[in-house]
N, C-alpha and C positions, 0 to 999 in steps of 0.2 A: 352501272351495269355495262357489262362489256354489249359491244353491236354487232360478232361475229364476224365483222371481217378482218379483225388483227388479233385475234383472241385464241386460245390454245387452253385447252382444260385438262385441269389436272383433279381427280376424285381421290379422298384418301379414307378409305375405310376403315376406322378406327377411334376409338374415345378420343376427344380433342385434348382431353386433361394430357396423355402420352407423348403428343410432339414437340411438348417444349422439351420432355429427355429424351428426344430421341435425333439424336446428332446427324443420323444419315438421311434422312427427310428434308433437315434444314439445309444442307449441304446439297444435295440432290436439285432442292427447289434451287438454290443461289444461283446454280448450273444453266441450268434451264433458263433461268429470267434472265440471266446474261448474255445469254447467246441469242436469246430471242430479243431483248431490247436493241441489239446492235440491228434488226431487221425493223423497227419500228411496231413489235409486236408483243402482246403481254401475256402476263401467265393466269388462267381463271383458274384459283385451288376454291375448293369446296371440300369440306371435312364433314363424313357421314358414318352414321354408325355400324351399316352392313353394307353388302352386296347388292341385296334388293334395295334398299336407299341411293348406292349407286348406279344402278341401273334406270331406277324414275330421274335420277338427273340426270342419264343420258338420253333419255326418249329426251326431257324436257328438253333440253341443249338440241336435240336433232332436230325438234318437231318448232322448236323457235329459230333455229339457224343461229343461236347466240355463239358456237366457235367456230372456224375453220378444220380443227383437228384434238384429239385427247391424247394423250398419254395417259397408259394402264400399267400400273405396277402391283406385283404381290400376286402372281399371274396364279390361279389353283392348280390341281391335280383336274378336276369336272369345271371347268370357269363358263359359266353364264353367258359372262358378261360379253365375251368373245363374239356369242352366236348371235345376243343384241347389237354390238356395233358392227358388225357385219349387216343384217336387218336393216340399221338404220341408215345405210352409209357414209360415217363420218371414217374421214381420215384418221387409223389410229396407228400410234406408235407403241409396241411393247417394251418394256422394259425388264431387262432378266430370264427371257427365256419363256418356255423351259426349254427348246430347244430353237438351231438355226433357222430353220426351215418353217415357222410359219406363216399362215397365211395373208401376214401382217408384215408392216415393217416393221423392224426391232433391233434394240440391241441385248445383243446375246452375252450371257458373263458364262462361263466353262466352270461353274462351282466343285464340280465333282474333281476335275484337276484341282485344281486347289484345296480341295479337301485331304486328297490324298496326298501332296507335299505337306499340307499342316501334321498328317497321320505320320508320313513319313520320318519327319525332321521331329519329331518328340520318340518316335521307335529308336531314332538312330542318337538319342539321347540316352538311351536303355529303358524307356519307359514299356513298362508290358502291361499296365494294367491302365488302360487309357475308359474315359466318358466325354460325352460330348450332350452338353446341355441346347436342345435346337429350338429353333423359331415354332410355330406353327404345323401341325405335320400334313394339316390338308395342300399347303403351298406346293411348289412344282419345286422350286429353289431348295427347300428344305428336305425333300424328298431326295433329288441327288444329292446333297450332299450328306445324308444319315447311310443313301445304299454307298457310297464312295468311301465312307467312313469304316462301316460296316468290314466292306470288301477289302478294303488296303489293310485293315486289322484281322484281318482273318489271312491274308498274305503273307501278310510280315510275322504272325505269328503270335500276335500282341489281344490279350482279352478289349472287349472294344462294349458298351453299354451307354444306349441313349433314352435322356429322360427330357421328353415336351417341356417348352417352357415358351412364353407368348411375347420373348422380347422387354418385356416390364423387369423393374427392378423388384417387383416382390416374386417374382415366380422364379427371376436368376438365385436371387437366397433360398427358396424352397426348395429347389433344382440341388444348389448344392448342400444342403444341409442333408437331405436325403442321398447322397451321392456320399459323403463324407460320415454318414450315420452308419454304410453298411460295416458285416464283420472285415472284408477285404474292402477298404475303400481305394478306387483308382488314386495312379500318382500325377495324373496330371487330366486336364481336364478341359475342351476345346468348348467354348463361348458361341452363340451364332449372332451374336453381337457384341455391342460394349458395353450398354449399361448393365447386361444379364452378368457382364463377366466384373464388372466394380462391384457387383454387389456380393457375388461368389470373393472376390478379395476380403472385401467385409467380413462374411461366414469366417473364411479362414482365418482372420486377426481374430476375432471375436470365441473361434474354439482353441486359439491358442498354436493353431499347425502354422510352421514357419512357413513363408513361400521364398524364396521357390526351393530352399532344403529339402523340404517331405512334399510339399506339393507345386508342381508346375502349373501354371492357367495362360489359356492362348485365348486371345478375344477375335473378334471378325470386323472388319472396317477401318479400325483405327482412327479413331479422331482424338480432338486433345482429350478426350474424359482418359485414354490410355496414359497417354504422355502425363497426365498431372494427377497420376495416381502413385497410391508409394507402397511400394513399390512398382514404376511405371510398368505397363501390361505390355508382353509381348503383343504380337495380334500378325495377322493377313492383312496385312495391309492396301486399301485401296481408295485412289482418291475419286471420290462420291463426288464433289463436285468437279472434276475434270467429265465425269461420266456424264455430271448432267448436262455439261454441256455439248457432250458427243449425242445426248438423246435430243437436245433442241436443234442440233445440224441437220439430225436425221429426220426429223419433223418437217422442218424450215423444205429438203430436198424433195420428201414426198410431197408438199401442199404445191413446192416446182414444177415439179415432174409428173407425179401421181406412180411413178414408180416404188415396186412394192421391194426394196432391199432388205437385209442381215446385215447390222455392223458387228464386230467382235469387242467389247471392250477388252482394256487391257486383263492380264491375268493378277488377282490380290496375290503381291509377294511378301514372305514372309521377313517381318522387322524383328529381330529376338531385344528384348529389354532384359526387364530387373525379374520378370514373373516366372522363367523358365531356363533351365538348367537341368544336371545328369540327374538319373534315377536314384533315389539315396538309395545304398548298399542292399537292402534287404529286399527292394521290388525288382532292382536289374538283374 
């Protein structure tokens, strides 16, 4: 058990069975423990099923002194957890937003730009009949990037439909089998992750629709599950563990300093692969 004074916690709210497929967690974490090990410091992950679950491990962590600081990722729309470690006073880092400015240290990602280069660069493919299968919709992350989607497709002119889906590979296939079931089904179809979007590949081998002829798929993050698919997945590319290590800098400064900053990570740029090309002839 760590002894709180080289210790840094990380809570991850979610079924444990999820993070062996879940590429940007494990990437995330690698980040993190590298930048922190260079400090002679180490990472407390603890995997819990909710919010309230994470939050009795942060009393417990405050009220034992077991870390020096948390990192909070998966930030809500209403988050709790904010007004608790505030309360309790532990050094926290956000991760992701939802925006620069708060009361916290953080590093900020600009989703909503990026959302709308992804909307972009499939419009200026000819695609007019776009979906976008998203994460969670209580998230703050998910929420720019559905009104960014939204908006840029209501700009550019382009029909634009988004259906929840929780990141898992069963609800990326439900996502798109329902998306590919309608009478007009979209021609291309943006991921807010990777596994959600290998499993939509799957759908579409499996109903026979070629990719990326009849249908384009864009995934979000990019890790090898993209690159070692076949045909490999475009996606937004961003590297997860460069970030984690910009969130253990930012940690490492505040637990320095006690100064409260905003770092920007970089912006996810777009890698085009095997999954995306022009609008076939009858949607452009």
């Amino acid at each position: 058990m760590a002894n709180g004074l080289d210790a840094v916690g990380l809570v991850l709210a979610r079924p444990a069975r999820m993070l062996g497929f879940e590429p940007f967690f494990m990437e995330l974490i690698g980040g993190i423990e590298e930048s922190l090990a260079v400090e002679g410091r180490s990472l407390l992950l603890h995997v819990v099923p909710d919010h309230d679950a994470e939050i009795r491990t942060y009393r417990r962590w405050g009220e034992g002194k077991l870390v020096d600081g948390v990192v909070v990722v998966n930030v809500a729309l209403e988050d709790a957890r904010l007004d608790v470690l505030a309360e309790l006073g532990i050094p926290t880092v956000v991760v992701g937003g939802p925006r620069p400015d708060l009361p916290f240290a953080n590093v900020w990602i600009d989703n909503a730009q990026a959302m709308r280069t992804a909307v972009t660069h499939l419009v200026g493919l000819g695609h007019r009949r776009l979906a976008r299968v998203s994460g969670p919709r209580h998230l703050a992350h998910t929420q720019a990037r559905t009104d960014a989607f939204m908006g840029e497709c209501a700009r550019l002119g382009a029909h634009g439909v988004v259906v929840e889906g929780d990141y898992g590979e069963e609800s990326g296939t439900r996502a798109t089998r329902v998306l590919l079931g309608r009478g007009t089904p979209p021609s291309a179809i943006i991921y807010d992750n990777d596994v959600m979007a290998v499993a939509g590949l799957g759908v579409a081998h499996e109903m026979d629709i070629a990719v990326p002829e009849r249908l384009s798929l864009l995934a979000w993050d990019d890790s090898a599950l993209c690159r070692l698919s076949h045909p490999a997945l475009s996606a937004m590319s961003l590297d997860v563990h460069a970030m984690g290590v910009q969130v253990a800098d930012c940690v490492l400064n505040l637990l320095a300093s006690g100064t409260v900053r905003s770092y920007t990570a970089p912006l996810p740029r777009l890698v085009a692969r095997g999954t995306t090309t022009t609008a076939p002839a009858a949607d452009a």
